[in-house]
C-alpha positions in Angstrom: 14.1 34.2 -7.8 11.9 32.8 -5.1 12.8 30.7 -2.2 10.3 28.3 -3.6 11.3 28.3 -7.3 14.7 27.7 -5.6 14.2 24.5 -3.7 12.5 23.1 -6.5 15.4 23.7 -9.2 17.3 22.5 -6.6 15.2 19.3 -6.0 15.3 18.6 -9.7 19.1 19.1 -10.4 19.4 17.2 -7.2 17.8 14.2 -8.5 19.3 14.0 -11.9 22.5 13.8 -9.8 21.2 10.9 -7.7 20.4 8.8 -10.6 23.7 9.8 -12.4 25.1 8.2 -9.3 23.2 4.7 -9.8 20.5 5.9 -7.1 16.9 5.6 -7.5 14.7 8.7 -7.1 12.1 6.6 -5.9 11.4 2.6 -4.9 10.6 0.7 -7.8 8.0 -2.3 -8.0 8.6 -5.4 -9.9 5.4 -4.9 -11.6 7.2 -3.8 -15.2 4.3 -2.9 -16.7 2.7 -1.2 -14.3 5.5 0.5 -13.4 6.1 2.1 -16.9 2.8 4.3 -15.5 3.9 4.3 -11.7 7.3 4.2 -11.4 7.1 3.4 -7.7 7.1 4.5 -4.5 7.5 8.0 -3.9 8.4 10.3 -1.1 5.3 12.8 -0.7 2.8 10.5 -2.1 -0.5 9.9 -0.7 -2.0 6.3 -2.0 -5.1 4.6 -1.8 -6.0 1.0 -2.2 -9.4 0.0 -2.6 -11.4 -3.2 -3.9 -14.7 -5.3 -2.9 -14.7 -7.7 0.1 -12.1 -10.3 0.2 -10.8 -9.4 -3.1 -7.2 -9.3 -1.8 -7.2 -5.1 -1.0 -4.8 -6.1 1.9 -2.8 -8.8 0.3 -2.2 -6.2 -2.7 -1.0 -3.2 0.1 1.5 -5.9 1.7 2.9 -6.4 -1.9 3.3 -3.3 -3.1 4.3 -1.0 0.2 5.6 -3.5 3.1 7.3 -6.3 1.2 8.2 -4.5 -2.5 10.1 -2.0 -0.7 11.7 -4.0 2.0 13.1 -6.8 -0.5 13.8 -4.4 -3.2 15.9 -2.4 -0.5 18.1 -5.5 1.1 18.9 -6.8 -2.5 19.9 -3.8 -4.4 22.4 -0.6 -3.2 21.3 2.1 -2.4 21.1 5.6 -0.1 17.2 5.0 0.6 16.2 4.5 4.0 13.3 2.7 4.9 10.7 3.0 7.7 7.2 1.5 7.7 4.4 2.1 10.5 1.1 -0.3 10.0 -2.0 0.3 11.6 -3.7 -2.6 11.7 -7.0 -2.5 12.8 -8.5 -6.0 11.2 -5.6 -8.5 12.3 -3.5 -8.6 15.3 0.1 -7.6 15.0 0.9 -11.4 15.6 -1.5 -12.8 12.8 0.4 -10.0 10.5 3.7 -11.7 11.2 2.5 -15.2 10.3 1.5 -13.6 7.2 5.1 -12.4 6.4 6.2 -15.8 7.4 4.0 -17.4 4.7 5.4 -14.9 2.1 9.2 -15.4 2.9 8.5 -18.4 2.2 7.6 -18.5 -0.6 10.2 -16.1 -1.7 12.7 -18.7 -0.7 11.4 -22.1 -1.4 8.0 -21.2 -3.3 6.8 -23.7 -0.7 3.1 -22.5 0.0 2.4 -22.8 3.6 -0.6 -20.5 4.9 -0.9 -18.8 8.2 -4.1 -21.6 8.7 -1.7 -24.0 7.2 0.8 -23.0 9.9 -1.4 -23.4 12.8 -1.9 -26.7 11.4 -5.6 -26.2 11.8 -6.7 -28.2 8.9 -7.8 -31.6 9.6 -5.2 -34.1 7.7 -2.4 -31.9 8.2 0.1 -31.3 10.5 2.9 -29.0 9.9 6.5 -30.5 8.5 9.5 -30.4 10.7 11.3 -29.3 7.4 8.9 -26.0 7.2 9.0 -25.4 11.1 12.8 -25.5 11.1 12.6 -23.1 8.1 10.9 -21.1 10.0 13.2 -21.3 13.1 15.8 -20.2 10.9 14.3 -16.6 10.3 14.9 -15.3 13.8 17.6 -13.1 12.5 15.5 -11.9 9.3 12.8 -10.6 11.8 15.0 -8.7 13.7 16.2 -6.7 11.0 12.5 -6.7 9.7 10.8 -5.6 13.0 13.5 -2.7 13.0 12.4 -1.1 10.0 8.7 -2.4 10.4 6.4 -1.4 13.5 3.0 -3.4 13.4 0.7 -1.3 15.5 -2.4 -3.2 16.6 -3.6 -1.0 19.9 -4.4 2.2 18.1 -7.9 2.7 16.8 -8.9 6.6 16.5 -7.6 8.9 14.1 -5.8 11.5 16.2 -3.9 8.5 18.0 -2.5 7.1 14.6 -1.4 10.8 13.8 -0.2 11.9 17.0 1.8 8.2 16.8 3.4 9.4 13.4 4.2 13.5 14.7 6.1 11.8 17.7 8.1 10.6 14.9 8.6 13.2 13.1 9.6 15.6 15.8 12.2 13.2 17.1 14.0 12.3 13.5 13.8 16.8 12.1 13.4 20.2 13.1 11.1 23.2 11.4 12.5 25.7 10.1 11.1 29.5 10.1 10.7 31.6 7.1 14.3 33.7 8.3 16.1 30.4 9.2 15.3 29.8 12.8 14.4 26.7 14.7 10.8 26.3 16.1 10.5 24.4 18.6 7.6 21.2 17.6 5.8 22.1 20.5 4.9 25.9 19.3 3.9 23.2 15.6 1.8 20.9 17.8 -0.2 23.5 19.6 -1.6 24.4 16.3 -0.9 27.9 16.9 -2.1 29.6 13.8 0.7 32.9 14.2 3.7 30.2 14.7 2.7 28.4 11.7 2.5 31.2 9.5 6.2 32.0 10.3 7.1 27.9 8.9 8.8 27.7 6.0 9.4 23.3 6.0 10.0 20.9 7.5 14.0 19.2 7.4 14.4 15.6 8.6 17.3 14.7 9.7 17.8 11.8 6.7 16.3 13.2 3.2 16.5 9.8 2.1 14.5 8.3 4.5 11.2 7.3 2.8 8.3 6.8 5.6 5.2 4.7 4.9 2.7 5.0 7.1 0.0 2.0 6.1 -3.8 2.0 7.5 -5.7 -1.1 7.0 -8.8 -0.2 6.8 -10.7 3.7 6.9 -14.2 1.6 8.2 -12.6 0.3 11.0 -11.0 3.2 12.4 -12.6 4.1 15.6 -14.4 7.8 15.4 -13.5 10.0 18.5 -15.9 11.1 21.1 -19.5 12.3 19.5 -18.1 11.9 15.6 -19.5 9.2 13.2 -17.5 7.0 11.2 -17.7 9.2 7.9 -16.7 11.8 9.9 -13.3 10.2 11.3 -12.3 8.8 7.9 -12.8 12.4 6.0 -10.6 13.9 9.1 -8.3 11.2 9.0 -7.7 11.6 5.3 -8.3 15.2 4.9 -6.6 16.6 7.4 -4.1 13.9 9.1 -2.9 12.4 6.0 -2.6 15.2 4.1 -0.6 16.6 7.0 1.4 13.7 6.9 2.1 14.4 2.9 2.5 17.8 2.8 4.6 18.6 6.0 6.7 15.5 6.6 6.9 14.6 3.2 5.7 10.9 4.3 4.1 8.4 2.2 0.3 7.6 3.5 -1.0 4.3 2.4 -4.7 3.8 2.8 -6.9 0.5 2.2 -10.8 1.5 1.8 -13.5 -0.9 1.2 -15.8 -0.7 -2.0 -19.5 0.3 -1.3 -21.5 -3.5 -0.3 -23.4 -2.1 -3.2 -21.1 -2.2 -5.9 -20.7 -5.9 -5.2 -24.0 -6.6 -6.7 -25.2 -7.6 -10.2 -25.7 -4.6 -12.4 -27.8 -5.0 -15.5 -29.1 -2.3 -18.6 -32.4 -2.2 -19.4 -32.3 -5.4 -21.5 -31.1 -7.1 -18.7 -27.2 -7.8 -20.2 -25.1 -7.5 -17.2 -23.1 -4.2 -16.7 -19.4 -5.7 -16.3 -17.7 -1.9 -15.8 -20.4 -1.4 -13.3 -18.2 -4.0 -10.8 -14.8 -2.6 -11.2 -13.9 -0.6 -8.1 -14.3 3.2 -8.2 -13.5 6.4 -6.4 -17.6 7.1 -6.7 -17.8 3.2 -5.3 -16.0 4.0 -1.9 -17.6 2.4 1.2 -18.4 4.7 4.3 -16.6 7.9 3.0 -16.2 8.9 -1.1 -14.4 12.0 0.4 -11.1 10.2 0.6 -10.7 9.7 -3.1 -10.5 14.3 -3.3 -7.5 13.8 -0.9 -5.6 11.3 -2.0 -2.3 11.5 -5.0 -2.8 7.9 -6.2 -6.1 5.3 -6.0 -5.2 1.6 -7.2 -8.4 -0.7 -8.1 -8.5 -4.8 -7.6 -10.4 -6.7 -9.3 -11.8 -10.7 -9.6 -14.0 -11.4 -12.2 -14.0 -15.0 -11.1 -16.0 -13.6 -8.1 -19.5 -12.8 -10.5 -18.8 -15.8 -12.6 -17.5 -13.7 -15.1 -16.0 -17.0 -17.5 -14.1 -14.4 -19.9 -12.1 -11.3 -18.9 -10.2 -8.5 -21.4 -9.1 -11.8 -23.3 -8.0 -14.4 -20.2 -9.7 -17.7 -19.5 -11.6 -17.1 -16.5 -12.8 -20.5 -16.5 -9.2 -21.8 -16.1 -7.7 -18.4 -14.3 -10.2 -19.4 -11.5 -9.4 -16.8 -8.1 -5.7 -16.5 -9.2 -6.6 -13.9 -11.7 -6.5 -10.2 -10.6 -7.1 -6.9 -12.4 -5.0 -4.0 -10.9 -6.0 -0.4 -11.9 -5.4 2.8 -11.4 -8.3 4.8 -10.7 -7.1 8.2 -10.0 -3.7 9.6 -11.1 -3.5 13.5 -10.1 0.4 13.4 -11.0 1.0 11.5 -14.2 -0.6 9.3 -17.2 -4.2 7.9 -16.2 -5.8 4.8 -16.6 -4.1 1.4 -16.7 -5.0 -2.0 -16.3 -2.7 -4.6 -15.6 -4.0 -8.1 -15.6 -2.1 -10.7 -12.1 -1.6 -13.7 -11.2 -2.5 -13.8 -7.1 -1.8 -16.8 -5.1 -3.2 -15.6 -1.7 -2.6 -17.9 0.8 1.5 -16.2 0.1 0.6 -12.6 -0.4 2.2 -13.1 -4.4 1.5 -10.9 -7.1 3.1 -10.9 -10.3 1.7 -9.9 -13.9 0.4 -12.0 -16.2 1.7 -12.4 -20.2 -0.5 -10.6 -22.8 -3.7 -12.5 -23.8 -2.2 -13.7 -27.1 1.1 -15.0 -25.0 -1.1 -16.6 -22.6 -0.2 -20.8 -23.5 -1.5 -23.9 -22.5 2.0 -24.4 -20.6 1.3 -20.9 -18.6 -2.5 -21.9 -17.5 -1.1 -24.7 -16.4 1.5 -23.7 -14.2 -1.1 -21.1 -12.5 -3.1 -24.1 -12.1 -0.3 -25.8 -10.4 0.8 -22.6 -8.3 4.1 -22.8 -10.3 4.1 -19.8 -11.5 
């Protein structure tokens, strides 16, 4: 029997015993429906999030990989361990913050308060002293929060984000050689091809530590000396991430722009309008299509509000307005394929949550989305 055979029967008995044992083999989503075809978050996982400008892309990360996992993990038991790294390279890490602000709200009150809202930059409002004192209150929350999350705003270039993560790594495991043996990470890091022939795996020090490492997004990564920008996001993906994947077993989350020209009208040649043409697609990625080869997982978002589109797989566009999201998968090299799965969004909180079947979809229901009750 081969050491490899052996470490996966032993991987599969192992996990049958976790969940004998009320522990979940991976972190689910509250997304039922969705997760019937993705069951969650899973160690070894690479994931990519695309969608058209200002569709919600980001908002839809956040949901599913930062606050998901974090919530699902403080309100149920269990031996997961959680660490998250975001790269953001479109917001500072202080505007990311007043985004989770907005969405612990929410989760507590359902009050809707925006980061703008926050600032009290709109003309005609001020922020309550009931909301700021709310907010006072979360000191402790963001200590525990900020311990298990790391906003990184001052990174830029591919190698940096990478070399940011194997620090990691090579302080919480060792590699182990083919005959049992420690290397030392620095004989790993020197890419020295002879040492890693000799590497059997990787062993972190807690199995059950699931590491996320969230880029938001490929086109704004910086390229390194002489390199364009298709070049840095194929390297980043193709080699870093997969790296990432393969040899820690970590969890890359990547948020990639559609193509500016998927955004536009499509038509046949009688001039009806091409509707499938708009969804997001791994042919439709901005900057780099390269990434889609790489990746284990590619999620879709789409608003057919957006094209004027007044009826959508059955929904009232007209009354669903910007609330109403499509979420796809695109790209499934582990499991089932395509999926749909038609969401209510309320951006200005970062809230997803799926919608009832067209023929359950009330008066009572539009109205409540209408109303941001929902």
């Amino acid at each position: 029997m081969s050491e490899t055979f052996k470490r996966v029967l032993h991987g599969i008995k192992e996990n049958k015993q976790n969940r004998l044992s009320g522990n979940p083999n991976c972190i689910p989503w509250s997304l039922k429906r969705f997760s019937s075809v993705i069951p969650g978050i899973q160690q070894g996982r690479y994931y990519l999030v695309s969608a058209n400008q200002k569709v919600g892309k980001t908002q839809l990360a956040d949901f599913l990989f930062l606050y998901e996992p974090y919530f699902y993990l403080k309100q149920n038991k269990s031996n997961i361990k959680l660490k998250i790294f975001y790269f953001s390279l479109e917001m500072r890490k202080e505007e990311k913050i007043k985004s989770v602000i907005s969405h612990k709200l929410y989760r507590d009150t359902k009050s809707i308060v925006s980061p703008e809202k926050m600032d009290s930059l709109f003309e005609g409002y001020i922020l309550e002293d009931s909301v700021e004192k709310q907010i006072e209150e979360y000191e402790e929350f963001f200590k525990d929060f900020e311990s298990i999350i790391t906003f990184v705003d001052e990174i830029r270039n591919p190698f940096g984000i990478y070399k940011y993560i194997r620090d990691y790594a090579n302080s919480h495991g060792k590699y182990i050689s083919k005959d049992g043996k420690n290397i030392p990470h620095e004989y790993i890091d020197s890419g020295n091809l002879e040492v890693i022939k000799t590497l059997d795996r990787y062993q972190p020090d807690d199995p059950n530590e699931y590491v996320v490492i969230i880029t938001d997004h490929l086109s704004l990564l910086q390229p390194e000396s002489g390199k364009s920008l298709h070049e840095a996001m194929s390297t980043f993906s193709s080699n870093y991430c997969i790296k990432m994947r393969n040899r820690w077993n970590y969890i890359p989350v990547n948020i990639q722009q559609q193509a500016a020209m998927t955004e536009q009208q499509q038509y046949t040649y009688k001039g009806e309008s091409i509707e499938d043409k708009l969804m997001p697609s791994a042919s439709g990625l901005g900057d780099c299509k390269l990434t889609s080869r790489d990746v284990d997982i590619m999620l879709g978002l789409f608003a057919p509000h957006r094209y004027s589109i007044n009826q959508w797989e059955g929904y009232d566009i007209t009354k669903l307005g910007d609330n109403f999201r499509e979420l796809s998968i695109i790209l499934n090299r582990r499991g089932t394929g395509f999926i749909s799965v038609p969401l209510y969004f309320n951006g200005a909180v970062n809230q997803f949550a799926e919608l009832p079947k067209p023929g359950d979809m009330s008066d009572d229901i539009y109205r409540k989305i209408l109303e941001k009750k929902i």
